[in-house]
Every structure is written in structure tokens, then in C-alpha cells.
N, C-alpha and C positions, 0 to 999 in steps of 0.2 A: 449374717448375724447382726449386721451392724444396721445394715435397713431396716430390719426387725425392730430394733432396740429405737431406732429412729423415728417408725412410724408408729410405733405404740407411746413413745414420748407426746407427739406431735397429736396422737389421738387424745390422750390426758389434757393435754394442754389444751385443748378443745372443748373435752368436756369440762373442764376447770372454768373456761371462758365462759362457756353457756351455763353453766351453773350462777355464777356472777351478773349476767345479764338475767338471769330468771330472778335471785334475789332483790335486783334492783327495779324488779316490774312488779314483785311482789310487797318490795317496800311501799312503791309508790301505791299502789292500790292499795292496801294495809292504809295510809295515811289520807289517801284522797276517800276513805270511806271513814275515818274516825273522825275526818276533818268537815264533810258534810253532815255527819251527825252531831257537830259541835253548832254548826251553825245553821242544823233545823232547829237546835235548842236554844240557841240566840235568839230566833225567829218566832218560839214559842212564848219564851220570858218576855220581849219586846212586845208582841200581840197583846199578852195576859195579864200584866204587871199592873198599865195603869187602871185597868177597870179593878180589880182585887185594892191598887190603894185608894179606890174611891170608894169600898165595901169597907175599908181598913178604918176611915174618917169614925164609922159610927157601930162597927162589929169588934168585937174582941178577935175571935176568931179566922177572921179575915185579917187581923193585923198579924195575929202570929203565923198564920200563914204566908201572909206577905215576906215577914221576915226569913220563913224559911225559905221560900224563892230568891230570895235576896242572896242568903249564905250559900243556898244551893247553887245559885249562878256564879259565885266567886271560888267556890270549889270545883265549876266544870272549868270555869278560867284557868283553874291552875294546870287541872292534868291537861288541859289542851297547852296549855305551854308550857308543859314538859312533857310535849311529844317531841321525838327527832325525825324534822323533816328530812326524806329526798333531796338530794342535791337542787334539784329541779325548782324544787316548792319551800325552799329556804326563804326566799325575800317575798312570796309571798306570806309566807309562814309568822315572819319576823313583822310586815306590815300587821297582823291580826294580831301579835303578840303587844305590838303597842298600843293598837285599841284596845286591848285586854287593860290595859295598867291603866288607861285613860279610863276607863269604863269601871275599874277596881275603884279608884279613888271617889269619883262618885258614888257610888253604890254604899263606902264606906261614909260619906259624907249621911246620905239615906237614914241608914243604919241608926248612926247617930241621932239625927230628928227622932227616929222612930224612937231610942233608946229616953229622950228627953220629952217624950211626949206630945212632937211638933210632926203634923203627917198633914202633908199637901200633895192633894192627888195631882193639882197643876205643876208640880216640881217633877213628876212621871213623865208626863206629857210632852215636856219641852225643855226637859233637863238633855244638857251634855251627852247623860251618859246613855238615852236612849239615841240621841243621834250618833253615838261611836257605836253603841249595837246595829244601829239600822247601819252602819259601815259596813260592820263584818257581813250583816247578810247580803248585803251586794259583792262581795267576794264568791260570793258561790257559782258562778259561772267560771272563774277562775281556776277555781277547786277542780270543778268538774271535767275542764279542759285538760287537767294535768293526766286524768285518767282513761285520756283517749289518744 
């Protein structure tokens, strides 16, 4: 009776283990796929932003659009960092989290010209905040490593 109780403990325990490693392969893939789609969309904004502020200079419509890309990217900013990483993809996670705040505060800088009437398409180009964007998407090999 006692081997019994024994090995069906030891079975439990087993499967208890393997349930905890599938979670942890599933977290990580859950985040290495939220986290590439955060930084195709880095990728996208960075591509698209400066031509739209150079449409912005002399279109109504192109600047309130501009603006909305602008909020929109500080709203993907947020939910990507308030994901919880993977043990694994923590200090990756946390390097992207800093260019995130680097990249906010510009952006809010932006914002502001735009808010006052001041829009330089050369401030896209060669501003800050597109070189901490052009960061993150060099992360993406990174990312993708974690999922392999």
C-alpha cells in the first residue's frame, strides 16, 4: 500500500513539474510573440512618422493624423511595459522599457510643438527619439532568440 501511495505521489509530482515547465515555455512564447509584435510596430511608426510629418508641415489632416500616431505609439509604449516578462527576457525586457521612457519624453516633447503650432519634419528624422526607436528594433533578434 505504501508503494502505491508512493508512486502515485511521485507521479503527481511529475506531473505538477511538467505542467510548470509547459507554463514557463508558454509564458515565454506568449511574450516573445507580444514582444515582436510591439517591435514590428516600433518598426512601422519609425518607417512612417517622418514622411506623415513632412505631409503635417502643409495638410491639416496629416497633422491630426500624425498626432494620432504619435498617442498611439505612447499607448503601445505603455501596455508593452506593463507586460510581465519571463525570467529569461527580464533584462531584456527592462533595456526596451528604458527606451520606451526615453522615446516617451520625446514624443511628449513633439506633441507639444505640434500642440503650439511648431512641426519640423527635420526634428523626426534626427530627433532622439527616432534613434531609441531604431534601438528597440534592433532588439529583435534578441526577442526572437528567447523563442527558440
Amino acid at each position: 500500500m505504501k508503494k502505491r501511495f508512493l508512486a502515485f505521489s511521485l507521479i503527481g509530482l511529475l506531473f505538477l513539474g511538467a505542467c510548470s515547465v509547459l507554463d514557463d515555455v508558454n509564458n515565454t512564447l506568449t511574450y516573445v510573440n507580444e514582444a515582436t509584435d510591439y517591435v514590428n510596430e516600433v518598426s512601422t511608426f519609425v518607417n512612417e512618422a517622418p514622411t506623415l510629418a513632412e505631409q503635417a508641415v502643409t495638410d491639416e489632416q496629416a497633422l491630426a493624423d500624425l498626432e494620432t500616431m504619435l498617442t498611439g505609439m505612447q499607448d503601445d509604449m505603455g501596455t508593452f511595459n506593463s507586460l510581465q516578462p519571463p525570467g529569461m527576457a527580464a533584462d531584456l525586457h527592462q533595456q526596451i522599457v528604458d527606451y520606451n521612457q526615453q522615446a516617451e519624453e520625446g514624443i511628449n516633447v513633439i506633441l507639444d510643438n505640434i500642440e503650439n503650432g511648431q512641426i519640423d519634419p527635420a526634428l523626426f528624422e534626427n530627433s532622439e527619439v527616432f534613434q531609441t526607436l531604431q534601438n528597440v528594433t534592433n532588439t529583435i533578434d534578441q526577442i526572437q532568440q528567447l523563442g527558440e
